[in-house]
C-alpha positions as CSV (number, residue, x, y, z in Angstrom):
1,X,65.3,121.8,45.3
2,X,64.7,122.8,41.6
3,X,67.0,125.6,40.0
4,X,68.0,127.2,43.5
5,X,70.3,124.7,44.2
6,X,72.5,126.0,41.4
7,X,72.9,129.5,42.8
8,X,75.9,129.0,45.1
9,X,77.9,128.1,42.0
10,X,77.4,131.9,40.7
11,X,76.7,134.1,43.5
12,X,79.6,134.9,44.7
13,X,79.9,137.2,41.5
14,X,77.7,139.7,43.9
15,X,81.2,139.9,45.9
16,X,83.1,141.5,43.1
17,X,82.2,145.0,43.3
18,X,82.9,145.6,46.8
19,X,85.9,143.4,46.8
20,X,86.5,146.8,43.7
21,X,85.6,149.0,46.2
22,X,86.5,148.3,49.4
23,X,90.4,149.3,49.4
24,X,89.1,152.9,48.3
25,X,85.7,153.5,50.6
26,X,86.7,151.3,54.1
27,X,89.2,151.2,56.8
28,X,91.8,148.2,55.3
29,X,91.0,146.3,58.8
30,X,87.3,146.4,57.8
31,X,87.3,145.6,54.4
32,X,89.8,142.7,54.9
33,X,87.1,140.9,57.8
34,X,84.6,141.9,55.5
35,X,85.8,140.2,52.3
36,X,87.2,137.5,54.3
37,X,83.9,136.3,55.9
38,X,82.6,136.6,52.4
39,X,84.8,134.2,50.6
40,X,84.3,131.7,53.3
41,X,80.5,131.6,53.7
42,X,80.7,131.9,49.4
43,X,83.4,129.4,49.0
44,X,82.1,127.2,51.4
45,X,78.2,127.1,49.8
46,X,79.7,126.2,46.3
47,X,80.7,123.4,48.4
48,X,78.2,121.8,49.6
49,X,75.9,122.6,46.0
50,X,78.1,120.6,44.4
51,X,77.8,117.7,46.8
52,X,74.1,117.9,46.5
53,X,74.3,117.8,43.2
54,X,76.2,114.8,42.9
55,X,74.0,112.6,45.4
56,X,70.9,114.0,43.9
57,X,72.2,113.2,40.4
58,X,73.9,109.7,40.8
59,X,71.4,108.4,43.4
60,X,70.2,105.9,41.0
61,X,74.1,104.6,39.2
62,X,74.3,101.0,39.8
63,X,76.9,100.3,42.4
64,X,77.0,103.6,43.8
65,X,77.6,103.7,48.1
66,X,74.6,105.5,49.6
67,X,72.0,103.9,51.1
68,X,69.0,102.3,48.9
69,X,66.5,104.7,49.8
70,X,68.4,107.4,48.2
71,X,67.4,105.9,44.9
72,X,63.7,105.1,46.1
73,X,61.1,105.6,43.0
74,X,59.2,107.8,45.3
75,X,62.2,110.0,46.0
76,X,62.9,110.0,42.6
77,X,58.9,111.6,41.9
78,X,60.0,114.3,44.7
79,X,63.6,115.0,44.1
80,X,65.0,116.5,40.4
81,X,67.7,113.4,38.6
82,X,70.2,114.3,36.2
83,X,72.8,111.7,36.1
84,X,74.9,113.9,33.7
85,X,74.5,116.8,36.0
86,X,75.1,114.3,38.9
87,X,78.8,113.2,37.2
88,X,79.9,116.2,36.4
89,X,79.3,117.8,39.7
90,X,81.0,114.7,41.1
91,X,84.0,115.5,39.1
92,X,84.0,119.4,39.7
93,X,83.3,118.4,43.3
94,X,86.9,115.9,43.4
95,X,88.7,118.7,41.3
96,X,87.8,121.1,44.0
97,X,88.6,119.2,46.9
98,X,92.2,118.4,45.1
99,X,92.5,122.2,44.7
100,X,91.4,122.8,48.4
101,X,93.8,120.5,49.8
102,X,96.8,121.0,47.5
103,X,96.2,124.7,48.9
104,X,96.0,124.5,52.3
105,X,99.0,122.0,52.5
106,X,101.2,124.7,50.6
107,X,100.3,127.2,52.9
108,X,101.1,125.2,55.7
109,X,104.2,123.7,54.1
110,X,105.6,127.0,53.8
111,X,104.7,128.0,57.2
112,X,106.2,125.1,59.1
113,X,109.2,125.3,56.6
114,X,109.9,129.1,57.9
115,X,109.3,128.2,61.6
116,X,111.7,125.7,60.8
117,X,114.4,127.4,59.2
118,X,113.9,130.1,62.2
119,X,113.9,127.6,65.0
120,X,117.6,128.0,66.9
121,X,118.5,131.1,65.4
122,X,119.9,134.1,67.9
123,X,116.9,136.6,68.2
124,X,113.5,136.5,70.1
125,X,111.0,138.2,68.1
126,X,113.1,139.8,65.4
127,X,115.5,137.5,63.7
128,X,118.5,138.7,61.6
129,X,119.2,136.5,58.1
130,X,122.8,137.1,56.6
131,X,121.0,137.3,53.0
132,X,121.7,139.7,50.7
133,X,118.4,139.7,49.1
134,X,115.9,142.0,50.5
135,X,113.0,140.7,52.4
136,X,110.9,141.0,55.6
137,X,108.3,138.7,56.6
138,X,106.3,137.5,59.6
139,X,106.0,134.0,60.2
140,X,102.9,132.9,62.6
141,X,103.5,130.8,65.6
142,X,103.4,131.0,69.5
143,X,105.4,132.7,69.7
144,X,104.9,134.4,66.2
145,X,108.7,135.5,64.7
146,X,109.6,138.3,62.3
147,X,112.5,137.4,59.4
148,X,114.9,140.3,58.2
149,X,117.3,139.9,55.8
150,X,121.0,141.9,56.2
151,X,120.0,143.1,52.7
152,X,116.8,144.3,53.3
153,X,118.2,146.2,56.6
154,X,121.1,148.0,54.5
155,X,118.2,149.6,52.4
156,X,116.4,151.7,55.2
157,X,117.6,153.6,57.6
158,X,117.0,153.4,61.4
159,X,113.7,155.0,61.4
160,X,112.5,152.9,58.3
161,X,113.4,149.9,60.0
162,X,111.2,150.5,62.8
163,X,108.4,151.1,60.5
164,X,109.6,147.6,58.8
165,X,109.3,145.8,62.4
166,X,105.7,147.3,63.2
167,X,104.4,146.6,59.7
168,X,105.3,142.7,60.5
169,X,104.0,143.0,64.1
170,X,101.0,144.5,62.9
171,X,100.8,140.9,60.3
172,X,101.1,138.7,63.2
173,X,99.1,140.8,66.2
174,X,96.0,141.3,63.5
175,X,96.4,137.3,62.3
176,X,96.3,138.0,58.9
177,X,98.2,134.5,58.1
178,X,94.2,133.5,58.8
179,X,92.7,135.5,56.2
180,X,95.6,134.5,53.5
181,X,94.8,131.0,53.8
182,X,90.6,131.3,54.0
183,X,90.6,133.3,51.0
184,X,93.0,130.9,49.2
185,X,90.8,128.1,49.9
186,X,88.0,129.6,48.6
187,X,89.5,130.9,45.4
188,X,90.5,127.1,45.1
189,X,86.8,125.8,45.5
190,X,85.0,128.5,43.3
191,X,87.3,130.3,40.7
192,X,84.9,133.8,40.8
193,X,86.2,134.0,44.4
194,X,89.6,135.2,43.2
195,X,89.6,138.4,42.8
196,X,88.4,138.3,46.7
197,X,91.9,136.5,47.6
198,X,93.6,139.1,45.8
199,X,91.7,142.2,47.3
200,X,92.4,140.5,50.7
201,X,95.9,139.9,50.3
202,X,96.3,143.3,49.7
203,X,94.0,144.6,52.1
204,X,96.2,142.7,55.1
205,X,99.0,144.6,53.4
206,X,97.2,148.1,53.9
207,X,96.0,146.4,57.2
208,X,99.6,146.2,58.5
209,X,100.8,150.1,56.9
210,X,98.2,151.6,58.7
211,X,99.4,150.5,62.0
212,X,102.8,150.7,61.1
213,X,102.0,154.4,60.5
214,X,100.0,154.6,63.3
215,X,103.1,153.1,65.6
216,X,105.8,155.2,64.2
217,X,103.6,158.5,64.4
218,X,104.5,159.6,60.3
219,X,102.8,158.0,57.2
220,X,105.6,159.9,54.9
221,X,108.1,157.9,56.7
222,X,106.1,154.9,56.4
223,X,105.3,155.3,53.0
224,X,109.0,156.0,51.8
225,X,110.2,152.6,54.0
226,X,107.8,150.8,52.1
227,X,109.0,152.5,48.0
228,X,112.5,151.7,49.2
229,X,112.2,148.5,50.3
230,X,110.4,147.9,46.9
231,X,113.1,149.2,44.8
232,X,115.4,147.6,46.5
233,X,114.6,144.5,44.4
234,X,112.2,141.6,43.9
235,X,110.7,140.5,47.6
236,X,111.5,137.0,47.9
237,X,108.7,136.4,50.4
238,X,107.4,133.0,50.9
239,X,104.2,132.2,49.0
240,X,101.3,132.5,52.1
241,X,103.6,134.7,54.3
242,X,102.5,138.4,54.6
243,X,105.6,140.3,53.9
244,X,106.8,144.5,53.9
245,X,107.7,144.3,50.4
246,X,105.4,141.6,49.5
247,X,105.2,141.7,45.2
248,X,101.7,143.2,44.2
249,X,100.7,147.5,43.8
250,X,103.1,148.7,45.5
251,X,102.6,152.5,44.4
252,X,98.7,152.4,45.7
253,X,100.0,151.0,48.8
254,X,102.2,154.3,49.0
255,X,99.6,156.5,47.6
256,X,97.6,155.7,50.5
257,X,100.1,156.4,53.1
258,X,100.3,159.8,51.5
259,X,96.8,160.7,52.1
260,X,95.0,161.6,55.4
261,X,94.4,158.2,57.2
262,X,91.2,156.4,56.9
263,X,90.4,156.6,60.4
264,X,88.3,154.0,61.9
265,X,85.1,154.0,59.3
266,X,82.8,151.4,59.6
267,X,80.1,150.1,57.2
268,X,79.2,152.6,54.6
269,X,76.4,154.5,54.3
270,X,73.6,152.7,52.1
271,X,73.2,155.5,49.5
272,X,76.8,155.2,48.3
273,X,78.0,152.7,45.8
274,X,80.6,151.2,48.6
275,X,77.5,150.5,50.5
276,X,74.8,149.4,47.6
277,X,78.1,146.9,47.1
278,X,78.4,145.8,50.5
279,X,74.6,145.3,50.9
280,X,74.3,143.4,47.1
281,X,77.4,141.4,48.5
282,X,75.7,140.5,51.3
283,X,72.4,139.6,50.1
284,X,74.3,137.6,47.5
285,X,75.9,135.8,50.2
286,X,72.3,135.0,52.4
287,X,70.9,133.8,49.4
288,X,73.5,131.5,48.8
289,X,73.4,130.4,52.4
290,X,69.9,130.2,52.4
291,X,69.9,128.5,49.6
292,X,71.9,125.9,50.2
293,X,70.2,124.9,54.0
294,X,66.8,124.7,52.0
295,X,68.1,122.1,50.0
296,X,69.8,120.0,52.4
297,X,66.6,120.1,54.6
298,X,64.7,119.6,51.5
299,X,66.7,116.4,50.7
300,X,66.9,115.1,54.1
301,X,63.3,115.7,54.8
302,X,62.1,113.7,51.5
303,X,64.4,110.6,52.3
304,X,63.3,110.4,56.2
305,X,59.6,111.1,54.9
306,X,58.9,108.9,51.4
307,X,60.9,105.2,53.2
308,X,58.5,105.8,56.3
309,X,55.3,106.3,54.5
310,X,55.5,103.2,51.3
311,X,52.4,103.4,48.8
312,X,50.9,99.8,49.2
């Protein structure tokens, strides 16, 4: 396996320029897939190097559970040993999986808690909250339900408030609850894949304006809903939950709407920096991909190989 097993650790560093660039050179649908798919095949790599590590490096502890010939002599003459390397992957790879899993049962705390607090209240897909605090937020299910607060209504007028309802629809049509919780989990497992949760998060925002735009026929209306319903106060949206006023760059969001639309671009073209990103990005990620099945087959293959074939 030798030093290439070590790459997934630090290749998802190739992601950070287009997760930069993506919210100014691609369509917010595309660069939220895009970043998305990258973070999980990334996060997910990481992974598994650090499981290799740790059976490669504490094949040979005393008491350990695998199977003897995973500490074979012969093995050993094939396959690199580092017990230090082997405990400290063991412990990154435990710290990780804590961080995974305290992660994912957040996000789906919070979601079940807002289905929850929804379930029996007057309303089908819009439902009304006698809150003063301003907020909007989808909250994924079958069927998938949109909360309002009274507070956050009193700040927009009529047409705003249709622009509020197909922001939210837009959140639940597209699935972006999905993306939220992928990226989080990744972030959790490698911390260079954060600034890809963040650009995502933001991305399903843009994601949703777009289309809210797009439903409502004006992005000026559009944009204003979403400065008002920002200066309206601090957006107490649950932590996982896509929201309208969700806390994060607001103006850039508004900025956008201002401009011409971004129309239905696809992958860049390869002599721009968006696209030298997006093809570093995605070598980085085949690499690490690559990199990580060679070593698995490399390991499997020596312990079904070495056992059947003794010396003497």
């Amino acid at each position: 396996m030798g030093v290439f097993v070590f790459l997934p650790l630090v290749l998802p560093l190739t992601a950070l320029p287009i997760a930069r660039l993506a919210e100014q050179h691609l369509h917010p649908r595309t660069g939220a897939r895009l970043l998305t798919g990258l973070a999980a095949v990334l996060g997910l790599c990481s992974t598994l190097c650090l499981v290799l590590l740790g059976v490669v490096g504490t094949a040979q502890i005393p008491g350990n559970p695998l199977p003897d010939a995973w500490a074979d002599p012969e093995v050993r003459e094939v396959v690199p040993f580092d017990e230090a390397v082997g405990a400290v992957s063991i412990a990154a790879l435990l710290a990780v999986t804590v961080s995974a899993a305290v992660a994912g049962w957040r996000h789906l705390r919070v979601e079940s808690a807002a289905r929850r607090a929804l379930a029996g209240l007057p309303g089908d897909e819009v439902v009304v909250l006698p809150d003063d605090t301003p907020y909007a937020y989808a909250v994924p299910g079958r069927p998938g339900r949109i909360a309002v607060s009274t507070g956050m209504l009193a700040c927009l007028d009529v047409d705003e408030r249709d622009a509020l309802i197909a922001h939210e629809r837009a959140h639940l049509r597209g699935r972006h609850h999905r993306y939220l919780l992928l990226v989080r989990l990744a972030a959790a497992v490698n911390p260079f894949l954060r600034p890809l949760r963040e650009a995502v998060s933001f991305g399903t925002e843009r994601w949703a304006d777009e289309e809210a735009a797009q439903a409502v026929g004006d992005r000026r209306l559009t944009a204003r809903a979403v400065g008002r319903a920002a200066l309206a106060g601090p957006a107490a949206v649950p932590v996982g939950l896509a929201g309208f006023a969700a806390p994060g760059p607001v103006p850039r969001r508004i900025a956008a709407l201002l401009a011409p639309g971004p129309g239905l671009r696809g992958w860049p073209p390869a002599h721009s920096r968006t696209g030298l990103a997006a093809l570093v990005a995605a070598v980085g990620t085949t690499v690490s991909a690559v990199s990580s099945l060679n070593a698995c087959l490399a390991l499997l293959l020596v312990l079904h190989v070495v056992p059947m074939n003794p010396l003497g």
